[in-house]
PLY file of the C-alpha trace (Angstrom):
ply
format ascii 1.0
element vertex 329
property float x
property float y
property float z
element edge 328
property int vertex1
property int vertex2
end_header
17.59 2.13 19.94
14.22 1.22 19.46
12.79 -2.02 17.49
15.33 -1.69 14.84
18.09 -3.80 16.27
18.79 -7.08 14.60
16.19 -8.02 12.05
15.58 -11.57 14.02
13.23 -14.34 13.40
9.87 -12.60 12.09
11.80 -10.80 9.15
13.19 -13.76 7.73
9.96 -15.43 8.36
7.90 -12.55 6.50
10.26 -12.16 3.82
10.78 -16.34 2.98
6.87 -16.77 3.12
6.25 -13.20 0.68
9.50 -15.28 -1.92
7.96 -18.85 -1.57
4.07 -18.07 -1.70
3.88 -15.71 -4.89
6.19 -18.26 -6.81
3.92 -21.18 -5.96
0.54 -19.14 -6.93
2.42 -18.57 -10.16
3.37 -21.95 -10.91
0.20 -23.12 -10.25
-1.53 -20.22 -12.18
-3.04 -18.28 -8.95
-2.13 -14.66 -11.38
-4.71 -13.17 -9.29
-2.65 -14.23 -6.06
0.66 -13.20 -7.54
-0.80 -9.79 -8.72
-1.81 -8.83 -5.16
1.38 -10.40 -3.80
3.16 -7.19 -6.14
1.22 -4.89 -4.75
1.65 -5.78 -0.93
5.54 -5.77 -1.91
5.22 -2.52 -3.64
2.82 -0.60 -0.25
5.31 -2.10 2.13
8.42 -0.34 0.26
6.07 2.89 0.59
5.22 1.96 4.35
8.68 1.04 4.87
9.71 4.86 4.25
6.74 6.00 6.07
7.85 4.19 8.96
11.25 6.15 8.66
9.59 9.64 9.50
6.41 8.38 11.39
8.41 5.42 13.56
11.96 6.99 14.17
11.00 10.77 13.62
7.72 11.25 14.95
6.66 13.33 12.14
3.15 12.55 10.98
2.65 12.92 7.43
-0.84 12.92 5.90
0.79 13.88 2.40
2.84 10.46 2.05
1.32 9.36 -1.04
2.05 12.63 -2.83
5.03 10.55 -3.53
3.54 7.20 -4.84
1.58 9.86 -7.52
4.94 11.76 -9.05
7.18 8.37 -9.16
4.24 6.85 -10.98
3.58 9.78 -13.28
7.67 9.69 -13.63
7.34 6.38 -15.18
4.06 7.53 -17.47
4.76 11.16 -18.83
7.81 9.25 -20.72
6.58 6.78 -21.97
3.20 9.14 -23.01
6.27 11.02 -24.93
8.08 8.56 -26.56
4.62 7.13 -27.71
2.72 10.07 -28.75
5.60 12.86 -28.70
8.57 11.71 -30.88
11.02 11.54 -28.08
13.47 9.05 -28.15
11.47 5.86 -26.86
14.67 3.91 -26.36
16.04 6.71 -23.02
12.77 7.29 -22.45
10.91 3.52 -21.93
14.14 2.86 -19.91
13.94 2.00 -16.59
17.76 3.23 -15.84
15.97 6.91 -17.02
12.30 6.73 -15.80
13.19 5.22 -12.25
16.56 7.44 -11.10
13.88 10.31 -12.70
10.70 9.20 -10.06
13.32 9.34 -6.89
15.35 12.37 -8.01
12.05 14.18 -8.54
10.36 12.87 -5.48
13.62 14.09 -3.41
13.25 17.31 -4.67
9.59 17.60 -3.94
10.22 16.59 -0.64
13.12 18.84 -0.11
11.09 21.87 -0.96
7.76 20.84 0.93
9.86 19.32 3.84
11.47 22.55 4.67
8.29 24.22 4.98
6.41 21.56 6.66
9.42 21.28 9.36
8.95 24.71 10.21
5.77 23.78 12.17
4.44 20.41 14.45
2.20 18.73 15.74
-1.39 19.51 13.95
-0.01 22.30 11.72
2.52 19.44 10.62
-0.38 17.11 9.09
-2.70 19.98 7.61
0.56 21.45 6.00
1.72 17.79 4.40
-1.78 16.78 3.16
-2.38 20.66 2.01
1.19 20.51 -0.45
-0.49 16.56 -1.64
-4.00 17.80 -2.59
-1.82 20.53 -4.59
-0.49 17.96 -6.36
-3.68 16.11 -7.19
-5.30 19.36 -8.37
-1.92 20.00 -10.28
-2.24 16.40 -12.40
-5.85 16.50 -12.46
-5.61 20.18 -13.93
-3.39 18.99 -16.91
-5.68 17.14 -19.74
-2.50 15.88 -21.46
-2.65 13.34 -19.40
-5.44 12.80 -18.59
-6.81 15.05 -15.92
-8.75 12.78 -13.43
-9.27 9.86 -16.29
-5.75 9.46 -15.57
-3.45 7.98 -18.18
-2.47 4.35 -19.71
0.93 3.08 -19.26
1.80 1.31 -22.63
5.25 0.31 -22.26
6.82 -0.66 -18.59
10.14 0.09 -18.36
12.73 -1.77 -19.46
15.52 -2.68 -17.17
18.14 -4.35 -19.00
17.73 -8.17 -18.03
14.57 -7.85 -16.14
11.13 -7.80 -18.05
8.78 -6.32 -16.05
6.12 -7.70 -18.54
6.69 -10.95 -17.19
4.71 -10.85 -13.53
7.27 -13.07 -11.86
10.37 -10.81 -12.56
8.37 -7.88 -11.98
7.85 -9.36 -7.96
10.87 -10.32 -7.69
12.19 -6.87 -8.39
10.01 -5.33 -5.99
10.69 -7.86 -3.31
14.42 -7.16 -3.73
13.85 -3.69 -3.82
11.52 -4.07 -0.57
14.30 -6.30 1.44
17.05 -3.30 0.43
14.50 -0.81 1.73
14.44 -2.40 4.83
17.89 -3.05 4.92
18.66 0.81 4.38
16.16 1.57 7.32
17.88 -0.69 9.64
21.29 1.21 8.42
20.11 4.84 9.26
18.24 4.01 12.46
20.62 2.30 13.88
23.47 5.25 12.79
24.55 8.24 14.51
22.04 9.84 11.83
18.86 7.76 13.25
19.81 7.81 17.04
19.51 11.92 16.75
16.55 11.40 14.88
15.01 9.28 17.17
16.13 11.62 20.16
14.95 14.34 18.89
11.33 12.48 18.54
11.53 11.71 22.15
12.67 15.04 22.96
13.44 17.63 20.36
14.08 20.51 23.23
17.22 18.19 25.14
18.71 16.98 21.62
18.78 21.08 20.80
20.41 21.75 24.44
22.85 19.22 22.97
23.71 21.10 19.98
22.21 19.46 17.45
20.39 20.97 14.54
16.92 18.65 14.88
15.71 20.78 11.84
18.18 19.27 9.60
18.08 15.75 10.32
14.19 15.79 9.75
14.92 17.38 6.67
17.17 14.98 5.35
15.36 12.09 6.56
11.74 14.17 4.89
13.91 13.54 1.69
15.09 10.48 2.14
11.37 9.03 3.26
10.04 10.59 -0.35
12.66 9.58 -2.41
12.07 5.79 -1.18
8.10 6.24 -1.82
8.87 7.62 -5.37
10.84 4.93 -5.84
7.91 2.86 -4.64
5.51 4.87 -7.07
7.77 3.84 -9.87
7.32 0.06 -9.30
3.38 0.71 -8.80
3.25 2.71 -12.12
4.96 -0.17 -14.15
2.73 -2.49 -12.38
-0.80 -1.02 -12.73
0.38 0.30 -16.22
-2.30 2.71 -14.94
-2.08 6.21 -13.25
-4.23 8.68 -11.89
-3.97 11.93 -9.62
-6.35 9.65 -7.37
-3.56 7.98 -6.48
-2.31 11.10 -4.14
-5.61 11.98 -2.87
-4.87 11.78 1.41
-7.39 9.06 1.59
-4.33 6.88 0.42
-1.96 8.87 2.61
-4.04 7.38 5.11
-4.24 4.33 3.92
-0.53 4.21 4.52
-0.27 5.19 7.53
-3.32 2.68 9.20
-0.48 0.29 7.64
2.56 1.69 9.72
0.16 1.71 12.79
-1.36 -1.73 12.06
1.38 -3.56 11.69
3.60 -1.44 14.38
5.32 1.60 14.13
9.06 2.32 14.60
9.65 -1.54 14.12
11.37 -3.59 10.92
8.54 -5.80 10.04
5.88 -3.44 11.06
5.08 -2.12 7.65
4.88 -5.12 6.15
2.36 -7.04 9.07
0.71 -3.77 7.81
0.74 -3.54 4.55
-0.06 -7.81 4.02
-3.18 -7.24 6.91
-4.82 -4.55 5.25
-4.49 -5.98 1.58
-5.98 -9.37 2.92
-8.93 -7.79 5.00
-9.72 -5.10 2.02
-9.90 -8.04 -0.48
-11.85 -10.00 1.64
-14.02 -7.50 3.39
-14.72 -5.59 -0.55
-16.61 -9.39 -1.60
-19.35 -8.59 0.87
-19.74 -4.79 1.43
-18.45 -1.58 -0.65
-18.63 -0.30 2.99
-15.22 -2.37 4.08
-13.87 0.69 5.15
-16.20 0.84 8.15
-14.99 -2.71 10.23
-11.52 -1.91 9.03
-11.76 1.20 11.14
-12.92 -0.44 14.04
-10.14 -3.16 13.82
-7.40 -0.05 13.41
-9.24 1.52 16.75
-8.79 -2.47 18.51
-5.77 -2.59 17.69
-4.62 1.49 18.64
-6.25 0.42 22.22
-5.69 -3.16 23.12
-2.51 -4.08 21.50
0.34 -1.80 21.62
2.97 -2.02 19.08
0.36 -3.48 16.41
0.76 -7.28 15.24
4.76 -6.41 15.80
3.63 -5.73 19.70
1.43 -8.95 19.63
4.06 -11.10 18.37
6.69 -9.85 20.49
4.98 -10.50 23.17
4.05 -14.43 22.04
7.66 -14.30 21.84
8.05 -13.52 25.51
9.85 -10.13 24.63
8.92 -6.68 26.27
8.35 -3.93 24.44
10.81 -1.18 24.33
10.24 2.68 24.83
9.23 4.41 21.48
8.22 1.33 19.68
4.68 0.82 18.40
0 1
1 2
2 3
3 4
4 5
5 6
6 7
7 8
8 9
9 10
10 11
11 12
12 13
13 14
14 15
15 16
16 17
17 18
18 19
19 20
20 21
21 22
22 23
23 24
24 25
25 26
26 27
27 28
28 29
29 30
30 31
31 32
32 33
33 34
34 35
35 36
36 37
37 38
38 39
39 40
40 41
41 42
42 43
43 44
44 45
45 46
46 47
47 48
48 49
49 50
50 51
51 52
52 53
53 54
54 55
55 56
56 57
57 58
58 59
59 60
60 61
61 62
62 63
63 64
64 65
65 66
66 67
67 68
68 69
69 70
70 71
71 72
72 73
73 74
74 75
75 76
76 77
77 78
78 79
79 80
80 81
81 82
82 83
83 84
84 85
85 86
86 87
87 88
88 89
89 90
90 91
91 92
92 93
93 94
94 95
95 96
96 97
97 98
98 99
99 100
100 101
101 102
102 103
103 104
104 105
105 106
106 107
107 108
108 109
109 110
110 111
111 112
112 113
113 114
114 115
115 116
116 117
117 118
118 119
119 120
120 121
121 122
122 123
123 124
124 125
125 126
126 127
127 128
128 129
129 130
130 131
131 132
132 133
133 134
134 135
135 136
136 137
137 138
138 139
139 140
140 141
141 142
142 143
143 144
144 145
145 146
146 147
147 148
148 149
149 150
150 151
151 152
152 153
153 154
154 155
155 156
156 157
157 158
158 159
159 160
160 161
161 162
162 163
163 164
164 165
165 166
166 167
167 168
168 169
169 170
170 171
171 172
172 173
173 174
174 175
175 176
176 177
177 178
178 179
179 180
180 181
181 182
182 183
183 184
184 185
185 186
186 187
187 188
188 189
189 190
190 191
191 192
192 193
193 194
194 195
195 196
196 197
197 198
198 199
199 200
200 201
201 202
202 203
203 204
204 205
205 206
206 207
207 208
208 209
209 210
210 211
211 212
212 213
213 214
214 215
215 216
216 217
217 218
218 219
219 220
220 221
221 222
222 223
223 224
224 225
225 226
226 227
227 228
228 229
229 230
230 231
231 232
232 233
233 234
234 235
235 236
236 237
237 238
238 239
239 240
240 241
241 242
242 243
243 244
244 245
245 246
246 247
247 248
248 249
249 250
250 251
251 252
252 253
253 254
254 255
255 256
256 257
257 258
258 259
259 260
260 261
261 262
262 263
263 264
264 265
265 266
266 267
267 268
268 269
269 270
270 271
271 272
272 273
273 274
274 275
275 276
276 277
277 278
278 279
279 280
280 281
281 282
282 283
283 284
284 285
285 286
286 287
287 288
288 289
289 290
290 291
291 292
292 293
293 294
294 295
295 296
296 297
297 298
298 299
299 300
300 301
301 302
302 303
303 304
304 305
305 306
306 307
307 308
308 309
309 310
310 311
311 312
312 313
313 314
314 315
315 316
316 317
317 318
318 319
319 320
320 321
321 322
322 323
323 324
324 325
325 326
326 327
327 328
């Protein structure tokens, strides 16, 4: 088992400061705060499933945000339809349609791409996962529709039954809720019979084999379930943007998520979100004095790869006095 046991002290910390902080910018009109509050939530659910294949599997995708793109686009084509197409807005401008829609397609995607992408490793892995993304991009941005690379205006979020994601607070609290049961569903798998052969098999694929079990699969199903969570993730960033774009999928962002995983600390529970929360901050503050942020962040991500193993999860474990186990970070 590796970093996923209990969630302990720095996940309840992380997750009372991200539902106390956002509600006090709002109350005291911060919108600005609150806005990029929503999107940390919404980058650590992606991260979160990143984590689940990069962490636990050992299977580094460079295609991640493939996913982000089609659950946001999942949430747009409707409601482009019920606008402009005479569809039926009511099924279509529902969340209980548009969301289920952006993780069943996402699952899919990932079902077909994952079991061709499993068939190789190592450097043929990443080439092979960001090749099937920029497909993607060059799909959405072939298709004027919507858009083509001007991308295309949300109009209507979705509507959720009780929940108006029009109102910024209720929006953020959805995500957070929806990034604490992504966590929670991480924690599940890892720490099942499911996640202990997926972790073996990322320490040593050949032994777990010799064992007789079928490595292939498990990747595959946890490919799947990885995409399906970041679809998920694209839906929420869709209906909070209320803006979409095949940019969103270009591997720049792919790698965006993973310097988040890596960051914060891979294969651990609050990892993703150390990650996710450190590289919102230092873009936002870094962006106010140079368009070339990208540059320091870089050498921060190459600090922390060398001097500090496990991330900010590794450098508060050890604060804590706790050793790092094998695997994590």
């Amino acid at each position: 088992m590796t970093g996923f046991g209990k969630p302990g002290l720095p996940v309840v910390v992380v997750v009372a400061l991200l539902a106390v902080l956002p509600t006090w910018f709002h109350f005291n009109g911060d919108a600005f705060y609150l806005d990029l509050a929503t999107r940390l939530v919404i980058l650590g659910i992606a991260a979160v499933s990143l984590n689940l294949i990069l962490g636990y599997g050992g299977l580094v995708s460079f295609g991640h945000a493939a996913y982000l793109g089609i659950g946001a686009y999942c949430v747009g084509i409707p409601a482009h339809h019920a606008l402009y197409g005479g569809l039926d807005a009511i099924a279509t401008n529902s969340g209980w349609f548009q969301i289920p829609l952006a993780v069943a397609v996402s699952a899919l995607f990932a079902l077909v791409t994952g079991a061709i992408c499993l068939r190789t490793k190592g450097v043929h892995f990443i080439m092979i996962t960001m090749a099937f993304a920029q497909m993607v991009y060059y799909f959405f941005v072939s298709i004027d529709e919507y858009g083509a690379d001007d991308g295309l205006v949300i109009d209507t979020r979705s509507e959720l039954g009780l929940i108006d994601f029009d109102n910024p607070l209720q929006l953020y609290f959805f995500c957070l809720g929806s990034l604490v049961v992504a966590m929670a569903l991480v924690h599940m798998i890892v720490n099942s019979r499911f996640g202990m052969v997926l972790q073996g098999a990322k320490g040593n694929n050949d032994r777990m084999v010799s064992l007789g079990y079928n490595t292939y699969l498990y990747r595959l199903v946890a490919y799947v379930i990885s995409g399906a969570m970041c679809g998920f993730a694209g839906a929420l960033l869709g209906n909070f943007t209320t803006f979409i774009s095949p940019e969103m999928m270009d591997w720049s962002h792919s790698g965006e998520l993973m310097f988040m995983v890596i960051l914060g600390g891979a294969s651990t529970a609050v990892g993703p979100i150390l990650g996710s929360a450190a590289f919102i901050i230092i873009e936002e503050v870094l962006s106010r004095f140079t368009i070339y942020w990208h540059l320091p962040f870089g050498l921060m991500l190459l600090a922390v790869v060398l001097f500090a193993r496990g991330g900010f999860s590794g450098i508060i474990d050890r604060l804590r006095g706790r050793k790092l186990l094998p695997g994590e970070g």
